[in-house]
N, C-alpha and C positions, 0 to 999 in steps of 0.2 A: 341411537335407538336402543333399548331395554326392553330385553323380554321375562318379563316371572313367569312360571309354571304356577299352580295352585289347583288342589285337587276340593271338590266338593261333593258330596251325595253318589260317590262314586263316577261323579264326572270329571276329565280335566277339562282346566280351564288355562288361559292365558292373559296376562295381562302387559299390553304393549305400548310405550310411552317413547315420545320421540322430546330430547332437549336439543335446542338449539346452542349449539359451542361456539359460535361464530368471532362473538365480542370476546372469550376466552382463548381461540384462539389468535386473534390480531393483539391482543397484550402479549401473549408469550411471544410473538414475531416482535412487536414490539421490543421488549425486552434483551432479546437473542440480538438486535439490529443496535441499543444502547451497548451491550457489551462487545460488539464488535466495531463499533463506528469512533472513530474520535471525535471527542465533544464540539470543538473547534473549528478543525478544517473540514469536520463532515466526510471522509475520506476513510477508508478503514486502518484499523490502528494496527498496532504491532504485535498484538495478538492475531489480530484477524491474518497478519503474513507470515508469521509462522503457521498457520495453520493451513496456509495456500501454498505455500512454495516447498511444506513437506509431501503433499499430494500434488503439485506439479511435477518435484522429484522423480516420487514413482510412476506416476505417467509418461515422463518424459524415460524413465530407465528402460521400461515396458516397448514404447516405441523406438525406442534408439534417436531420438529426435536433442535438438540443445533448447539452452534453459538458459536467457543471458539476464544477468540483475543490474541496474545500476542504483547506484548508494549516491544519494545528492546531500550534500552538505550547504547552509547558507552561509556563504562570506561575510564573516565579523558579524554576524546577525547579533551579539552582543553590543556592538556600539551603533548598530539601529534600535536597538533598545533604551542604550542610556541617553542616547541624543532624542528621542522622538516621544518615547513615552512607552509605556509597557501596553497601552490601545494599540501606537501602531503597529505594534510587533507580530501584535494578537491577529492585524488587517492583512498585516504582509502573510501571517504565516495561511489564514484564509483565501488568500489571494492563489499562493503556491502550490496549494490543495485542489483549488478549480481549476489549474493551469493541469497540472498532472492527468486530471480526467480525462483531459483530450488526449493523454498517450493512449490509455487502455481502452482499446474496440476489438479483443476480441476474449472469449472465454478464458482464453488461457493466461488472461495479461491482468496484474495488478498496481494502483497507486495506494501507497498506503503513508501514514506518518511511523515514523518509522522509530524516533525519539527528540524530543526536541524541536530543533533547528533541521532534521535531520531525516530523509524521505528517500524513499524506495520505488523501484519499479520493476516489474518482474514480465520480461519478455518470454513468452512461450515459442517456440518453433523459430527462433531466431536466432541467426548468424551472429558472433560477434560484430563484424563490419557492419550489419540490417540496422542492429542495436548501436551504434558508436555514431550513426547516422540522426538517427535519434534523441540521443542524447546533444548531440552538438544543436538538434534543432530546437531542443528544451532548453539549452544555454541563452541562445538568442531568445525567444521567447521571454526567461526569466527577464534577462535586458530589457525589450521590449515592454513590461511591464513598467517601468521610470521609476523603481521605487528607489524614492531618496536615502542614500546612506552617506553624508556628505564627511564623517570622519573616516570612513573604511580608507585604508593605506593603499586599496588597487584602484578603485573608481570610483568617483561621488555617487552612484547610485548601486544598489544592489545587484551582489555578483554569485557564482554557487559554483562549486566544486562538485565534481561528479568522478565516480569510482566504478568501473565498467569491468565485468567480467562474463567469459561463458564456458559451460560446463556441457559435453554429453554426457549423462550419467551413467550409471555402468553399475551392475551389484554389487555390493559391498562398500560402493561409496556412499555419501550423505550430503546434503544439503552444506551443513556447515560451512563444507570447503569451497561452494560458491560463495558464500557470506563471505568468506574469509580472503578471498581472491578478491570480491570487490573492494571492502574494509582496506585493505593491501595498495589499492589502486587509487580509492580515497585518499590516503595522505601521502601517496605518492602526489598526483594533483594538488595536495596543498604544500608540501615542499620543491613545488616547480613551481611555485608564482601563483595558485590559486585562479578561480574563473577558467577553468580548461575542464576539458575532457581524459582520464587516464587510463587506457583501457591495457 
């Protein structure tokens, strides 16, 4: 709503006009939801978790509460690539996307793509152990998925690596050093045989 003042013959007057913003604002939600969503797996992307796990930080700093991350990697996801076609890669990484959904039920919890081949999960209010639990249950799952990877060197079908860490935050710490402890546990897990959990 808009209101002018305008004065006349020594009278004021007012003139009050209401526009409807509605369609202007569902574009800009619009918009704000392309730049945070990844085109693909429909999931939010790796901006969107940077921007969630440095306000989980301070939330979680605030309450003294833990922040556990796990970093999923797909097994040889390059040689389901060059055997199957750059479609199925496109389906598995879609597939992988909708599987992760089912981790996050609660406000403080994210799936996002993370880079790549390469996928995030961000546990709020959760134990390392709550989280490792978790993770082992998204292993199977991927499994359970069947998706064919018949040159990968651990199993003919698709396998993922997970990199498991947790942090109570404390002032003066930051975010990073959870990235950087899962990152760490990551290829720890791919120089222990890959398809595991390394927390």
């Amino acid at each position: 709503m808009r209101v002018t003042p305008f004065h006349v013959a020594g009278k004021n007057y007012f003139v009050i006009f209401h526009q409807n913003i509605t369609k202007r604002k569902i574009a800009e939600e619009a918009v704000r939801n392309l730049a945070s969503i990844d085109g693909l797996t429909k999931i939010p992307n790796r901006r969107s978790f940077d921007d969630f796990i440095l306000k989980e930080w301070k939330r979680c700093t605030r309450l003294k509460k833990p922040i556990s991350l796990a970093i999923i990697d797909l097994d040889h996801f390059k040689l389901l690539n060059d055997t199957y076609g750059n479609q199925s890669g496109d389906d598995c990484l879609i597939k992988i996307g909708q599987l992760l959904k089912e981790f996050v039920n609660r406000p403080g919890d994210i799936c996002s793509r993370y880079g790549g081949e390469e996928f995030a999960l961000v546990f709020d209010d959760t134990s390392l152990e709550q989280a490792k639990q978790l993770a082992i249950k998204l292993l199977d799952k991927i499994v359970d998925l069947n998706i064919q990877n018949k040159n990968s060197p651990i199993k003919n079908y698709l396998t993922a690596s997970i990199g498991l860490a947790e942090i109570i935050p404390n002032i003066g710490s930051e975010e990073s050093e959870l990235i950087s402890k899962a990152d760490i546990m990551l290829y720890k897990a791919k120089d222990n045989g890959r398809n595991r959990v390394e927390a």
